[in-house]
Each structure stands twice: as structure tokens, then as C-alpha cells.
Backbone and ligand atoms as CSV (ligand in chain L), in Angstrom:
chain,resi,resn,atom,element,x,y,z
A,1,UNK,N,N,-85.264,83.373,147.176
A,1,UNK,CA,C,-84.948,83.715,148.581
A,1,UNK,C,C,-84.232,82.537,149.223
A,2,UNK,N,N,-82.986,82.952,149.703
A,2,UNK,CA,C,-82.526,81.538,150.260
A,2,UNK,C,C,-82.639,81.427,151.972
A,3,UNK,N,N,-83.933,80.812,151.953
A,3,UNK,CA,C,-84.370,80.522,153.215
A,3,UNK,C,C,-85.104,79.445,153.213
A,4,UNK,N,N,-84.550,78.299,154.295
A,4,UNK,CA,C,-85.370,77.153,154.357
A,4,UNK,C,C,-85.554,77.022,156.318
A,5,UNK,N,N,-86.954,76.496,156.238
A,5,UNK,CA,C,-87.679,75.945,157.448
A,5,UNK,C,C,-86.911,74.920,157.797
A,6,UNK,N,N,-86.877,74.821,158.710
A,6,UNK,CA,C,-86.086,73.289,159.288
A,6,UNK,C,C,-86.759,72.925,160.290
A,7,UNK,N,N,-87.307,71.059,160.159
A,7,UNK,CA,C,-87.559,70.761,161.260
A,7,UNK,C,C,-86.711,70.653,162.917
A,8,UNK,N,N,-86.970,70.992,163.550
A,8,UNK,CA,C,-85.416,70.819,164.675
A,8,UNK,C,C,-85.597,69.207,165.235
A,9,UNK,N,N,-84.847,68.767,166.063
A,9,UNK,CA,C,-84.796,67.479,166.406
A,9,UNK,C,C,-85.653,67.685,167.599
A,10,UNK,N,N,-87.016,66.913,168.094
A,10,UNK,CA,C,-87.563,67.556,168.989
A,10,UNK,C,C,-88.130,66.130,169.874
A,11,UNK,N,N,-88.035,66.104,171.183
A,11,UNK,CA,C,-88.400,65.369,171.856
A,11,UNK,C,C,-89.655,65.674,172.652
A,12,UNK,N,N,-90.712,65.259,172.263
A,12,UNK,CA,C,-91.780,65.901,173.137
A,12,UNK,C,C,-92.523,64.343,173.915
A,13,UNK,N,N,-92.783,64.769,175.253
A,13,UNK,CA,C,-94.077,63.960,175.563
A,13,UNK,C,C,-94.902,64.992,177.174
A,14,UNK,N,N,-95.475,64.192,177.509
A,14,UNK,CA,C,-96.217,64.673,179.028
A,14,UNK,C,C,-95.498,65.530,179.305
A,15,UNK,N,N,-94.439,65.349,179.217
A,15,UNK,CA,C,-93.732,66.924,180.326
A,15,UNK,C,C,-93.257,67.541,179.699
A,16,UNK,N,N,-92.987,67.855,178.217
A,16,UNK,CA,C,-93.061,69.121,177.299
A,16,UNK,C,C,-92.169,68.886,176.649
A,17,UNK,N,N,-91.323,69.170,175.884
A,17,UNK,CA,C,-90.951,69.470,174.356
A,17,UNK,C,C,-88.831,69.711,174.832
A,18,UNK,N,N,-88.227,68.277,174.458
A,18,UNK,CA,C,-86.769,68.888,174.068
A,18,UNK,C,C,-86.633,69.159,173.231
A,19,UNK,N,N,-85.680,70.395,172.847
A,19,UNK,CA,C,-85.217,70.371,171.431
A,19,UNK,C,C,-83.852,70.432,171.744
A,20,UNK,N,N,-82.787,69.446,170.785
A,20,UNK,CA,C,-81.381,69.344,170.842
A,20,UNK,C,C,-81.110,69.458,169.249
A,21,UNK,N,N,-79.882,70.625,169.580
A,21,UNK,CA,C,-79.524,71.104,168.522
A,21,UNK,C,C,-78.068,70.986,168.372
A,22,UNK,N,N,-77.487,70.234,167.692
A,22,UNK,CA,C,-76.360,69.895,167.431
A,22,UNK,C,C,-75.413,70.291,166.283
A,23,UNK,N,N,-74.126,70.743,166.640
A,23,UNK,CA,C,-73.343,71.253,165.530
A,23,UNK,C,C,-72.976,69.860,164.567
A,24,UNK,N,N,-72.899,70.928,162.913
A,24,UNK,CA,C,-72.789,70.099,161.993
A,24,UNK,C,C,-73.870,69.175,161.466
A,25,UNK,N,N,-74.561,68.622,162.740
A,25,UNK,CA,C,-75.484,67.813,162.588
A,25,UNK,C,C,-77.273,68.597,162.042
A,26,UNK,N,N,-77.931,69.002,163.054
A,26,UNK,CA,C,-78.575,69.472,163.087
A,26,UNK,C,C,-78.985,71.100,162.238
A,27,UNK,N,N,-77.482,71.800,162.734
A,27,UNK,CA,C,-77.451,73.099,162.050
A,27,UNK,C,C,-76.744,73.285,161.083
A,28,UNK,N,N,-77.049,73.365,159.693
A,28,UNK,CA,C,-75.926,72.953,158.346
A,28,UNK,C,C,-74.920,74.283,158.427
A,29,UNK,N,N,-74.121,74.590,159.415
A,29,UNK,CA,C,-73.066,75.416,158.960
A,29,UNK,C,C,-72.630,75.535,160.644
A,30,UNK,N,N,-71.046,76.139,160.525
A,30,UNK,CA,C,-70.452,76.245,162.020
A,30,UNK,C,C,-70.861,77.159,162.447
A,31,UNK,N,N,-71.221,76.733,164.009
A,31,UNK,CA,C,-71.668,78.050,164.720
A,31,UNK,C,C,-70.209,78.754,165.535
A,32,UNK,N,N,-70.693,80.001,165.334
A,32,UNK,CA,C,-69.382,80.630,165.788
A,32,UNK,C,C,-69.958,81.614,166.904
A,33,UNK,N,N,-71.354,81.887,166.903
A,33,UNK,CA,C,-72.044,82.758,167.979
A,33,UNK,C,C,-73.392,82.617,167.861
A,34,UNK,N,N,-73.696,82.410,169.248
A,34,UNK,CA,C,-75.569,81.845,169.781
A,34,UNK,C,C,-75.612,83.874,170.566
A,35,UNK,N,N,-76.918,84.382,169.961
A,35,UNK,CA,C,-77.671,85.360,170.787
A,35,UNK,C,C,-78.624,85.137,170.524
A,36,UNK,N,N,-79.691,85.476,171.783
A,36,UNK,CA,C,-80.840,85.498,171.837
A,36,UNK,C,C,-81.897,87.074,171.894
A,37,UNK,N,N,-82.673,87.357,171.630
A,37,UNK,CA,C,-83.368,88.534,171.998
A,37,UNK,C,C,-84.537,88.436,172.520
A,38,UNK,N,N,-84.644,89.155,173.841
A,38,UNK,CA,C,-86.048,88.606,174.554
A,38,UNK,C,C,-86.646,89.909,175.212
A,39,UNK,N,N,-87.786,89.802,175.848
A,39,UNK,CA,C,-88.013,91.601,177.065
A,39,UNK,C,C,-88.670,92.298,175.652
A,40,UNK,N,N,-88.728,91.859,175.060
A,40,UNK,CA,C,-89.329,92.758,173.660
A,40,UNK,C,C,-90.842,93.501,173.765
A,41,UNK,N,N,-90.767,94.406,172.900
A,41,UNK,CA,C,-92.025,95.025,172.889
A,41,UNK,C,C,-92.690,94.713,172.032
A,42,UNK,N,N,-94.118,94.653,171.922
A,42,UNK,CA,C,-94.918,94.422,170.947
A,42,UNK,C,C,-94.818,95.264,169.422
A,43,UNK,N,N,-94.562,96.881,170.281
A,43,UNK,CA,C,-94.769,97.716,169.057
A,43,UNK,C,C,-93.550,98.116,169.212
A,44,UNK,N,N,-92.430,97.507,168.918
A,44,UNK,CA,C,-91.391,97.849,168.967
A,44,UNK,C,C,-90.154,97.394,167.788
A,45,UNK,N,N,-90.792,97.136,166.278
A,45,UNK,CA,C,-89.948,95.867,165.902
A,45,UNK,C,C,-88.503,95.906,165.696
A,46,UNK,N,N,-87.835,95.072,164.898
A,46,UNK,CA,C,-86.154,95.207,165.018
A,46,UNK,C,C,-85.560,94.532,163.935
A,47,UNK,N,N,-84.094,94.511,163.874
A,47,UNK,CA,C,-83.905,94.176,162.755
A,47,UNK,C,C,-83.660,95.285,161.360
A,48,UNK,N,N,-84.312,95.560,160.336
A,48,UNK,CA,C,-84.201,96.618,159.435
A,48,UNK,C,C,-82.660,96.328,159.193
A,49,UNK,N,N,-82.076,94.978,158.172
A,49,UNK,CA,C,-80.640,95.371,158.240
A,49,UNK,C,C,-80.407,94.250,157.565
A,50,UNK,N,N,-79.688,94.194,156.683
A,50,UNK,CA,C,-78.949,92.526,155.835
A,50,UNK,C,C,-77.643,92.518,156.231
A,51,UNK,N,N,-77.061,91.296,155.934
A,51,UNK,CA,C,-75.822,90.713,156.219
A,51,UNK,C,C,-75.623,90.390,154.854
A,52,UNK,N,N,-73.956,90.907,154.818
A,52,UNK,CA,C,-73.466,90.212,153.495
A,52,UNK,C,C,-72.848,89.018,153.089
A,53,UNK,N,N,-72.413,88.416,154.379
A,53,UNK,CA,C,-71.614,87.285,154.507
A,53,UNK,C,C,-72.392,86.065,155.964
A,54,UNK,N,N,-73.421,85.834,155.731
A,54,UNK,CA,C,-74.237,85.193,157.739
A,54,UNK,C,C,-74.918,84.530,157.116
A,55,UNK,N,N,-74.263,83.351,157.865
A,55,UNK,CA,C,-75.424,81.887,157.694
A,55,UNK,C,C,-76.372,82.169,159.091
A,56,UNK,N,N,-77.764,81.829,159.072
A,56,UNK,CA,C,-78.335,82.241,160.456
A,56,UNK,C,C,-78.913,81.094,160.613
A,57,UNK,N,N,-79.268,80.921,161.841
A,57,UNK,CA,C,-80.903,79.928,161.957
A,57,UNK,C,C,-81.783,80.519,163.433
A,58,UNK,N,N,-82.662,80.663,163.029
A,58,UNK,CA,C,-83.695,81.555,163.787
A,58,UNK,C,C,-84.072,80.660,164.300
A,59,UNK,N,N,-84.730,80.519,165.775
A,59,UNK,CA,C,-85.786,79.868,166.451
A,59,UNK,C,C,-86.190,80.754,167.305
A,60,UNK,N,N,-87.794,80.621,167.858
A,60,UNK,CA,C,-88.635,81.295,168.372
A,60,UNK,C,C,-88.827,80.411,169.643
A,61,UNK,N,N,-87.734,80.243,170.692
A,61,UNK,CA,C,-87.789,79.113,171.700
A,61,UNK,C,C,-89.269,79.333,172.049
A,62,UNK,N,N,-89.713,80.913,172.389
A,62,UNK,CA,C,-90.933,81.094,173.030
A,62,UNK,C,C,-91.722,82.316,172.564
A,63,UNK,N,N,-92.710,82.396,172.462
A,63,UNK,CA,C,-93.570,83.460,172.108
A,63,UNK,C,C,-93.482,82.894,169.897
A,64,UNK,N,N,-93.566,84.789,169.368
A,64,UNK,CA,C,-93.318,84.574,168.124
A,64,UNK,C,C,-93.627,85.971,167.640
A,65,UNK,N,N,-92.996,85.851,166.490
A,65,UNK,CA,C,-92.872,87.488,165.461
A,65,UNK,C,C,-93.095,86.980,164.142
A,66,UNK,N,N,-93.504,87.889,163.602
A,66,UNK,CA,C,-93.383,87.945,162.144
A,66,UNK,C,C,-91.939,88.715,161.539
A,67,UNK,N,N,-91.537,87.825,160.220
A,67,UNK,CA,C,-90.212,88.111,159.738
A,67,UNK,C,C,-90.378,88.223,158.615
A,68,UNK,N,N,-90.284,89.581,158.085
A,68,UNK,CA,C,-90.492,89.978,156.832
A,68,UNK,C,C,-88.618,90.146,156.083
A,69,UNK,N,N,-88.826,89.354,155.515
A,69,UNK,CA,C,-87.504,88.778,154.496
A,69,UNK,C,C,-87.760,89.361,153.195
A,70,UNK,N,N,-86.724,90.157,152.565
A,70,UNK,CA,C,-86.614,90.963,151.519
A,70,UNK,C,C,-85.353,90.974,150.794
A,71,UNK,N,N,-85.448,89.900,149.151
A,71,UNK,CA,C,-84.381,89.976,148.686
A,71,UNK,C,C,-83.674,90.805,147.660
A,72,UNK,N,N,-84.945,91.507,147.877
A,72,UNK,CA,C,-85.084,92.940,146.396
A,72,UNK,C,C,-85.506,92.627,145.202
A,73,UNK,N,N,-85.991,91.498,145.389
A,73,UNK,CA,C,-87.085,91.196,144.179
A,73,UNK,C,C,-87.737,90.824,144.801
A,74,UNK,N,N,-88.476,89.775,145.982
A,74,UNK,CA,C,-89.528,89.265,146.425
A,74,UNK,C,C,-89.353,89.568,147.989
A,75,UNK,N,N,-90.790,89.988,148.370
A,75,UNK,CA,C,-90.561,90.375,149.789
A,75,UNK,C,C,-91.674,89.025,150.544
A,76,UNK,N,N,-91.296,88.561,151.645
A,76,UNK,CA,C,-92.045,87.881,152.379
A,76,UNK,C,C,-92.435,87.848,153.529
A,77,UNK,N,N,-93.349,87.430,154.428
A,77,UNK,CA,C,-93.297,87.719,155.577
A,77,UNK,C,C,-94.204,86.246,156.108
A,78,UNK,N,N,-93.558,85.817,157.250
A,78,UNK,CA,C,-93.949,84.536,157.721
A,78,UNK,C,C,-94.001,84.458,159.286
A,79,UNK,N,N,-94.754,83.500,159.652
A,79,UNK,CA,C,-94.815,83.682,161.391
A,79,UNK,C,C,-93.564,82.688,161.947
A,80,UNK,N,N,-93.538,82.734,162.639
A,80,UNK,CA,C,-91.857,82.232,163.418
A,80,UNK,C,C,-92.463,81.875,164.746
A,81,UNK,N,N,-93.059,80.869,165.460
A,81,UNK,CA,C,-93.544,80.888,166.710
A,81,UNK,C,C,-93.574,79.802,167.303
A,82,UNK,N,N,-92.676,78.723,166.355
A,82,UNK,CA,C,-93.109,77.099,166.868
A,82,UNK,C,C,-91.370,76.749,167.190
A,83,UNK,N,N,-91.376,76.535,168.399
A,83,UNK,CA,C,-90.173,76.092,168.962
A,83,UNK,C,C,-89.074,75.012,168.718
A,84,UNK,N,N,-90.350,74.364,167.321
A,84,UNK,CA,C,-89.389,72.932,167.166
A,84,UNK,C,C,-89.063,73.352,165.447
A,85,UNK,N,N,-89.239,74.167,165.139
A,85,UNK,CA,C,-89.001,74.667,163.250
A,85,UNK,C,C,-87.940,75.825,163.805
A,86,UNK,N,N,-86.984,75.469,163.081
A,86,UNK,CA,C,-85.688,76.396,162.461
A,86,UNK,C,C,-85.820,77.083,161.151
A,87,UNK,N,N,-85.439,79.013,161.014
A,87,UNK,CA,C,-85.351,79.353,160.130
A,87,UNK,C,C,-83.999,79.452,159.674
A,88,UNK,N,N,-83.476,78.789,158.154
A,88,UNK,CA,C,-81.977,79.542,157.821
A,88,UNK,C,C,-82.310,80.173,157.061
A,89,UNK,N,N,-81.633,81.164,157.448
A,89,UNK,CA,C,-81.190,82.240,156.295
A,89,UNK,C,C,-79.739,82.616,155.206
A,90,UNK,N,N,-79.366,82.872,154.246
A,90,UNK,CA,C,-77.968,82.746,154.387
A,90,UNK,C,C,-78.356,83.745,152.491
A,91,UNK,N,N,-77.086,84.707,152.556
A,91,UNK,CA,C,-77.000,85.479,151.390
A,91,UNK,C,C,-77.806,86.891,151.567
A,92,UNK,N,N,-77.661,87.438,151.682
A,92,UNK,CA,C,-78.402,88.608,151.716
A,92,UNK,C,C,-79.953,89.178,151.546
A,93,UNK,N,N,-80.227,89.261,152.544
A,93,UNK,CA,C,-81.540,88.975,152.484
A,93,UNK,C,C,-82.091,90.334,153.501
A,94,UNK,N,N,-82.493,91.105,153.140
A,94,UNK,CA,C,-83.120,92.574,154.434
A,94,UNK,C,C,-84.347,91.691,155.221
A,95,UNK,N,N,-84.133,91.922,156.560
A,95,UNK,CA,C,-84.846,91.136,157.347
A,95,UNK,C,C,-85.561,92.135,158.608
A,96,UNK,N,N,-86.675,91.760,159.015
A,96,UNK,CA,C,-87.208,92.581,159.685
A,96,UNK,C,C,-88.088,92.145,160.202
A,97,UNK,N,N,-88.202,91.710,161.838
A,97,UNK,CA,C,-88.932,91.134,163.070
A,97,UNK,C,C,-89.999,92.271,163.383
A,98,UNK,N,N,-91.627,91.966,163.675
A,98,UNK,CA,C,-92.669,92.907,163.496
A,98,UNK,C,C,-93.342,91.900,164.455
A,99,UNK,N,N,-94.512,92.876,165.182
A,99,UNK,CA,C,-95.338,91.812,165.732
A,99,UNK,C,C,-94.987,90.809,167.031
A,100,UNK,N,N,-94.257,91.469,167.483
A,100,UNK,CA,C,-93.551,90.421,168.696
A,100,UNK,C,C,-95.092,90.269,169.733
A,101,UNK,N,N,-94.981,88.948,170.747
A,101,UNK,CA,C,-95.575,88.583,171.412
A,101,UNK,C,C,-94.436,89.080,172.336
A,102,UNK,N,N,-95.333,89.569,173.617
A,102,UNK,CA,C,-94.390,89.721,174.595
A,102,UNK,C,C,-93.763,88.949,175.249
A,103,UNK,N,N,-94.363,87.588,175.240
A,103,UNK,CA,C,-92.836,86.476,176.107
A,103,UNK,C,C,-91.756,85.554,174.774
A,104,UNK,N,N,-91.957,86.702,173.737
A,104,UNK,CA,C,-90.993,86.206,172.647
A,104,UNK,C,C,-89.272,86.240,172.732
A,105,UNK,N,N,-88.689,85.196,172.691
A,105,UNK,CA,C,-87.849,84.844,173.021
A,105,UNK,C,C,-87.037,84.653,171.808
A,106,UNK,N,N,-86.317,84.902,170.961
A,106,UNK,CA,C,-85.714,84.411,169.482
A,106,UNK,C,C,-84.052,84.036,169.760
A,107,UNK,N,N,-83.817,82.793,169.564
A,107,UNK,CA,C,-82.494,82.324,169.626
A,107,UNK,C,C,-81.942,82.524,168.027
A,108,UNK,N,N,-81.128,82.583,168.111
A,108,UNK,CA,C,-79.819,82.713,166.931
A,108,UNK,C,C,-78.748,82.407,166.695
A,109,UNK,N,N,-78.133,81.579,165.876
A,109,UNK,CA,C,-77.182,80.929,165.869
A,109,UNK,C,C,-76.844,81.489,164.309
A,110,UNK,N,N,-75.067,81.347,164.715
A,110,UNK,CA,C,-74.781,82.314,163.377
A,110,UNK,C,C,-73.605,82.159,163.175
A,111,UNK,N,N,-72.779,82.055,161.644
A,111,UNK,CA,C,-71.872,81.307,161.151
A,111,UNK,C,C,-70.559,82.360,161.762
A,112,UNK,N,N,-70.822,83.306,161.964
A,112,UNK,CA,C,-69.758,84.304,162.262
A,112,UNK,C,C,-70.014,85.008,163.393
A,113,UNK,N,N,-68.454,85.405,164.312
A,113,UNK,CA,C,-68.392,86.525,165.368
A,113,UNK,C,C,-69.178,87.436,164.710
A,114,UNK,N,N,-69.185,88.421,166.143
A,114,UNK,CA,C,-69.769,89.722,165.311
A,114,UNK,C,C,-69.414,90.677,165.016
A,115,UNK,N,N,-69.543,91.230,163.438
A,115,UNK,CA,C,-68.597,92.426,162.902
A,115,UNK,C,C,-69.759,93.060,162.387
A,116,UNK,N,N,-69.709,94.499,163.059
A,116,UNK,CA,C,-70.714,95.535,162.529
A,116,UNK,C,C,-70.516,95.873,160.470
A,117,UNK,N,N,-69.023,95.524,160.356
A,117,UNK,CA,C,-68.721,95.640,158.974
A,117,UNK,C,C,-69.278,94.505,157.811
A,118,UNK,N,N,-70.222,93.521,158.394
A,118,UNK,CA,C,-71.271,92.652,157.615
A,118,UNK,C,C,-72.818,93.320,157.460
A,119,UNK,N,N,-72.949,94.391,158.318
A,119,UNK,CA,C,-74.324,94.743,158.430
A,119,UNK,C,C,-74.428,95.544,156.942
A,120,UNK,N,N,-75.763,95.428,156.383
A,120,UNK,CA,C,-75.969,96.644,155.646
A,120,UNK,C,C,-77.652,97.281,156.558
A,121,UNK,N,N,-77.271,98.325,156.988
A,121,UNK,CA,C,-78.268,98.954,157.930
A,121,UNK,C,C,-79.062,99.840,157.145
A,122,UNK,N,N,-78.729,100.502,155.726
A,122,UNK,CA,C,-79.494,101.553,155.039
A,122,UNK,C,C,-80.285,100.794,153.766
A,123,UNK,N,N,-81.389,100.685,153.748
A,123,UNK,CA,C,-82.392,100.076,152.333
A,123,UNK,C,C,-81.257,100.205,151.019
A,124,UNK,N,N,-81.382,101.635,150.745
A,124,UNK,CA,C,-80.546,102.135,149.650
A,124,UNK,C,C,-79.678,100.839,149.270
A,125,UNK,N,N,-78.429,101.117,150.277
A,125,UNK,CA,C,-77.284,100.509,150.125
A,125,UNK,C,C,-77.929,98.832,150.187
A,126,UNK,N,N,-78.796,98.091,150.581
A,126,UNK,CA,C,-78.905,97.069,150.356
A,126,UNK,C,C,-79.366,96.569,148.988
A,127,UNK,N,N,-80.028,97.786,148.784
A,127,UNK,CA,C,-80.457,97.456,147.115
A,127,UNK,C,C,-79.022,97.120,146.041
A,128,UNK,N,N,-78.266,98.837,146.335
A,128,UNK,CA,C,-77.278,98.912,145.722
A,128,UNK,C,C,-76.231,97.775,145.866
A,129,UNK,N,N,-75.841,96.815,146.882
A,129,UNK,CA,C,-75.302,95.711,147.072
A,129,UNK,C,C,-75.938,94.480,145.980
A,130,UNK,N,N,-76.711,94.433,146.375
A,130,UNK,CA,C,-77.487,93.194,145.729
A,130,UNK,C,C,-77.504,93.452,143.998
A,131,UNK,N,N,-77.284,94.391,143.673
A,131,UNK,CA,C,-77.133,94.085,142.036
A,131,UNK,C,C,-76.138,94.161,141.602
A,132,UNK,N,N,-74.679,94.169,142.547
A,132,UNK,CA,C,-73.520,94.599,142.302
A,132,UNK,C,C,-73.264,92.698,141.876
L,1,TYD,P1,P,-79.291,95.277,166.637
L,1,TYD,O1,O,-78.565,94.954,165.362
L,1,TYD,O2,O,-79.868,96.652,166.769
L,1,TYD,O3,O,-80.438,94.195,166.907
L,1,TYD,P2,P,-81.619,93.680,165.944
L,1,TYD,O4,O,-81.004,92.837,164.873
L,1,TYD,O5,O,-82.521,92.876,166.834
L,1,TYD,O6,O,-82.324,94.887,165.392
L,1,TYD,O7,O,-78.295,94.990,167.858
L,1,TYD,C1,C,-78.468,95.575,169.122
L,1,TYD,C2,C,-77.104,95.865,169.718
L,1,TYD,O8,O,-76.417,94.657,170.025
L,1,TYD,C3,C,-76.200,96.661,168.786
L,1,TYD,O9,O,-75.518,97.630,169.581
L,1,TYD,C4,C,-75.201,95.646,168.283
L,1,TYD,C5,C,-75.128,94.664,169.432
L,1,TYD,N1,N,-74.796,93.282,169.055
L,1,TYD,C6,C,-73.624,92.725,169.522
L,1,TYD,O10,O,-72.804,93.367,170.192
L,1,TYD,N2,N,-73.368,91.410,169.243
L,1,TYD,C7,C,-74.213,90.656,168.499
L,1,TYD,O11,O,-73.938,89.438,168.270
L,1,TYD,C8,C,-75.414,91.263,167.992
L,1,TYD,C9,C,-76.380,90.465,167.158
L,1,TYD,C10,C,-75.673,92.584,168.305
């Protein structure tokens, strides 16, 4: 699975927690687009979808979800909730946010604009990708 934790650069004392995140530096690939997803529902999850070509890095500025990562041989699922750890993701990987806290907040930073023609949205076809 090509996904690694990253510590983020984090400044904390008495009055709470910076985190500065810097291109090149901090985030190993160019960012070309920051979204965030927030207002979420608990029982609502999201996601259900791989990318064929997306470097990502996940952070959970606030709250937290579980992210069940699926590369079609090993499925995983991990908590995401600490503001100063970065997830990358990068290569195809079916991904799927479960479990949201309601003041969950998930930033995203991502190697590419956005083209619906990177998504793979159907299981099937993600399988069928991945052994091609
Ligand atoms: P969607 O893929 O359903 O979100 P999630 O990955 O959380 O399940 O995206 C929701 C909508 O937002 C969908 O209409 C596509 C649109 N969208 C953009 O226009 N730009 C973006 O950068 C992203 C990530 C989504």
C-alpha cells in the first residue's frame, strides 16, 4: 500500500498547536489544489473512489474519520484525527472516509487540478484497473 504517515511541522505551546506546511518542503510533491471537507455527517461516509494518477496528503485539521484504504490485495483502515500527522497517498488505492466526528474538518492537498477523468468511482472497474 503506498501510504505513509507524516509527521507535519508543528509548533505547539500554551496557546495551541501551529502547523506550517510548506511546498516541496514539507509536502513531497507539487501542490496544484488544497480542498477541504467539513459540515459532515456522522452516518454519512464519502469517498468510495480511486485515483489513477493523485499524489494526496490528508490532514484531519479537526475532528477525525476512519479511512479505509484498499489496494485490492490488502484492505486497511486507520484513524486520521491528529492535526499534526499527514496522510500520503499516491497510486491507486480505493479509499473510503467512515465514522466522521461531527466537527471533522479534512484538508487535502493534491498533486493535480481536478479532472473527474482520474476518478475510478465503480469497485469493478478499480479492480479491473489495478491488474491491468
Ligand atoms: P466527491 O468526490 O463526491 O467527494 P468525496 O471524495 O468526499 O466523496 O466530490 C463532491 C463534489 O465536489 C463532486 O461534485 C465533485 C466536486 N469536486 C470538485 O469540483 N473539485 C474537487 O477538487 C473535488 C475534490 C470535488
Amino acid at each position: 500500500m503506498n501510504k505513509t504517515l507524516i509527521d507535519l511541522p508543528a509548533f505547539g505551546d500554551e496557546r495551541g498547536i501551529l502547523v506550517s506546511l510548506e511546498a516541496q518542503k514539507s509536502i513531497p510533491f507539487e501542490v496544484k489544489r488544497v480542498y477541504y471537507i467539513c459540515k459532515v455527517k456522522e452516518d454519512k461516509p464519502r469517498g468510495f473512489h480511486a485515483h489513477r494518477n493523485l499524489q494526496q496528503l490528508m490532514v484531519c485539521v479537526s475532528g477525525g474519520c476512519d479511512l479505509v484504504l484498499d489496494n485490492g490485495i490488502t484492505k486497511q483502515t486507520l484513524r486520521l484525527d491528529d492535526p499534526t500527522k499527514g496522510l500520503v497517498l499516491e497510486g491507486v488505492i480505493w479509499r473510503e472516509m467512515h465514522n466522521f466526528t461531527s466537527d471533522c474538518v479534512m484538508l487535502v492537498m493534491s498533486s493535480h487540478h481536478y479532472d473527474e477523468n482520474d476518478y475510478i468511482r465503480n469497485y469493478d472497474d478499480f479492480l479491473k484497473e489495478i491488474k491491468k
